[in-house]
C-alpha positions, 0 to 999 in steps of 0.5 A, spaced: 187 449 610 189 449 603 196 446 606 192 441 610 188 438 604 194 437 600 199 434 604 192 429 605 192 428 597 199 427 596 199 422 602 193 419 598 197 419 591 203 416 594 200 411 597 198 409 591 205 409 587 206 406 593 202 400 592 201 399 584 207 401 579 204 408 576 205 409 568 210 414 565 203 419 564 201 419 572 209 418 574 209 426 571 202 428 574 205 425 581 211 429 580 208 435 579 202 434 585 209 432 590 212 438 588 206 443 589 205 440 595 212 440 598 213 448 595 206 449 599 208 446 605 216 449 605 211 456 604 208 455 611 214 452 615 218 459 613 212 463 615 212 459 622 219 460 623 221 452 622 228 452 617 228 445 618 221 443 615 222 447 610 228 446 608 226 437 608 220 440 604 225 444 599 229 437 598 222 433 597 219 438 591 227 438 588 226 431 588 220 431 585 221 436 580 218 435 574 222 440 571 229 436 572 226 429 573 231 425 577 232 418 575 231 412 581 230 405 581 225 402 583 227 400 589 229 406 591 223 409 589 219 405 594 223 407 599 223 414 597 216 414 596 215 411 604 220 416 606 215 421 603 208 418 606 212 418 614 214 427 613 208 429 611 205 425 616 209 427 621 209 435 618 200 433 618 201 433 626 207 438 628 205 444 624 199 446 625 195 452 621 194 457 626 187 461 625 188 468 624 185 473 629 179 477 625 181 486 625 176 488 631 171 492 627 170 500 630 164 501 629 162 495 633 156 497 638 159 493 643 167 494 642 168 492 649 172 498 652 169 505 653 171 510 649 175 516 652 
């Protein structure tokens, strides 16, 4: 669930560098929350067994790195940016969280089955 929320605000913060050129101070906190959110998502792709997901997600986070920024045009970065929005879009639908199965209790009173 955390997962799902952060895709939902990277989309919402790169729709915002998108659309209104960001300062050198909200271009670092961009670049940390892309990078989270990539590390969070290649996270949950490696457990469903999806490498290429995780893979394209690595190379957004390494992008974003605010480490080792990587400098780009501002053209370029528009069309990073746009390229950004529509993966983790797609990754909203295609990779669904799965809820995990609560352990049966054993002393339930009604545990579905006789005992031997």
């Amino acid at each position: 669930m955390f997962t799902k929320i952060m895709k939902w605000v990277s989309i919402m913060a790169l729709l915002l560098a998108f659309v209104w050129r960001p300062s050198t101070s909200y271009q670092v906190m961009l670049e940390i929350l892309i990078c989270v959110s990539a590390l969070m998502v290649v996270a949950q792709a490696w457990r469903d067994g999806k490498y290429f997901w995780a893979a394209g997600f690595a190379a957004i986070a390494a992008l974003f790195n605010p480490v080792m920024p990587v400098a780009i045009s501002r053209n370029s970065f528009l069309w990073i940016d746009a390229l950004c929005i529509v993966t983790f879009l797609v990754s909203m639908a295609v990779m669904k969280t799965h809820p995990r199965l609560s352990m049966p209790s054993i002393t339930d009173r009604t545990p579905g089955s006789e005992s031997l």
